[in-house]
N, C-alpha and C positions, 0 to 999 in steps of 0.2 A: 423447567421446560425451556428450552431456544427457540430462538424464533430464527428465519430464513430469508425473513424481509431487509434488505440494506439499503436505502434510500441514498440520493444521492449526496456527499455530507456539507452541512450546513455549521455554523456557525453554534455554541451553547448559548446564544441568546433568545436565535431560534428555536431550540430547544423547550426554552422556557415560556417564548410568546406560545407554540403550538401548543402546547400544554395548557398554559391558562387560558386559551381558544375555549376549549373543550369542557363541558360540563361538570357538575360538582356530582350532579344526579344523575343516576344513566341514561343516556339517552340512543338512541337507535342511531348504528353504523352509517344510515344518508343522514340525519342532522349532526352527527361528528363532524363527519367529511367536509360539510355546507358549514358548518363554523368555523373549521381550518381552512377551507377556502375562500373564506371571506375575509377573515382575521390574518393567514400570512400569506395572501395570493399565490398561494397553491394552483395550477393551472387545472386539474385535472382530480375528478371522484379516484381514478386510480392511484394518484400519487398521494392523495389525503391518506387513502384507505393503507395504502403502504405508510407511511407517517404513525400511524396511527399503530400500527401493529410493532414498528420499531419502538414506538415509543411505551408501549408493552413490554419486550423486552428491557427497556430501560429501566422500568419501574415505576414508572411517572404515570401510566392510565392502567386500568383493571376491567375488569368484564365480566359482568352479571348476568345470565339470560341473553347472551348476544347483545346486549347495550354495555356501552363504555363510558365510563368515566375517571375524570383526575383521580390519581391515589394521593389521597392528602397526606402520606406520609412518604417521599418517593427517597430513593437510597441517599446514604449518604455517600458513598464513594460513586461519582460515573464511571470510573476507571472499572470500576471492578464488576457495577454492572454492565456495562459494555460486553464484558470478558464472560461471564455467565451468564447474562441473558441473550447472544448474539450468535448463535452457530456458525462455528468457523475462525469466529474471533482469536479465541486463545488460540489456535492451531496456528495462525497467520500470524501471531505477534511475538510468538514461541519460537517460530521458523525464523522469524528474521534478530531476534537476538540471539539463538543458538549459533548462526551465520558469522565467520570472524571478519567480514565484510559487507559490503553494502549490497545489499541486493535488488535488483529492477521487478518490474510486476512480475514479466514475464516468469522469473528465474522462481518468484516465491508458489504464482500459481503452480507451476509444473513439481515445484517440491509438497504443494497442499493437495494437488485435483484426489488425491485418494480419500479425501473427506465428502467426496460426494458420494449421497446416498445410492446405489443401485435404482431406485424408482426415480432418481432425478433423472438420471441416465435416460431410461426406458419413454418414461414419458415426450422425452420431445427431440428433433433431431440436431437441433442446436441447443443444446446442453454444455458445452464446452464455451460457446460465446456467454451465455447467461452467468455462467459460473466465473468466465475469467471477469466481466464487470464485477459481479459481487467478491472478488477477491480483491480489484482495485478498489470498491468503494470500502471495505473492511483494513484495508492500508488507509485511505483516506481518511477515515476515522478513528483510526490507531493513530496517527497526528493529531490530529484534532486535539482528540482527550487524552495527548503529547505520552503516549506509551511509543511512540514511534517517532523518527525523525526523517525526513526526506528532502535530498540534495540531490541535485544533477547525476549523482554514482549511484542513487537509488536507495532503496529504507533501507535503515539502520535503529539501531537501540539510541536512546538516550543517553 
């Protein structure tokens, strides 16, 4: 499964603090949220709850019955669960090493937007804004867990 949530990106230590935030034993979607936002000043139950779902596709929390907890055994490559568990990820990190130069947001969304789903579309009439952030924050992240590299000329491969 991918997840569609892209948070805006943080640091891998962040990572690690919001993860060990979060319970061993399931516990219900508002006491997750209320432990990451108390543990990494998270402003907002909506941005916990996004947090929380990325870091589902990472690997690092699971979900029983609608409660969540730490997966005590979370991957070993981020890289690769980034790439697998992040819808859009491989699409965007594939466009910009295929690329025999640098490409800016714009240039990568407008080579990706065919990866949205038809119901993304539908449902709302700014789909296009929504999408091209989560394209930016999915380059932001492809740096991060350094599949990507970005200079003034815009991502590139490593």
């Amino acid at each position: 499964m991918k997840y569609k949530v892209v948070p805006p990106v943080r640091d891998r230590s962040f990572i690690e603090t919001a993860t060990k935030s979060l319970p061993v034993v399931p516990a219900s979607e508002a006491d997750c949220c209320g432990r990451l936002q108390a543990d990494t000043l998270i402003e907002s139950r909506d941005v916990a709850k996004q947090w929380i779902t990325f870091l589902q596709a990472l690997g690092y929390v699971a979900e029983a019955d609608g409660k969540y907890y730490q997966d005590r055994s979370p991957p070993a490559e981020l890289k690769t669960a980034f790439l697998d568990g992040v819808y859009g990820a491989q699409t965007v990190v594939e466009t910009v090493a295929d690329s025999d130069r640098s490409l800016r947001e714009g240039e990568v969304y407008e080579a990706v937007k065919a990866i949205v789903p038809q119901y993304e579309r539908s449902r709302r009439t700014d789909w296009e804004t929504v999408w091209e952030t989560r394209i930016v924050r999915l380059l932001d992240w492809g740096v991060e867990f350094e599949l990507l590299v970005s200079s003034e000329a815009g991502y590139s491969s490593p």
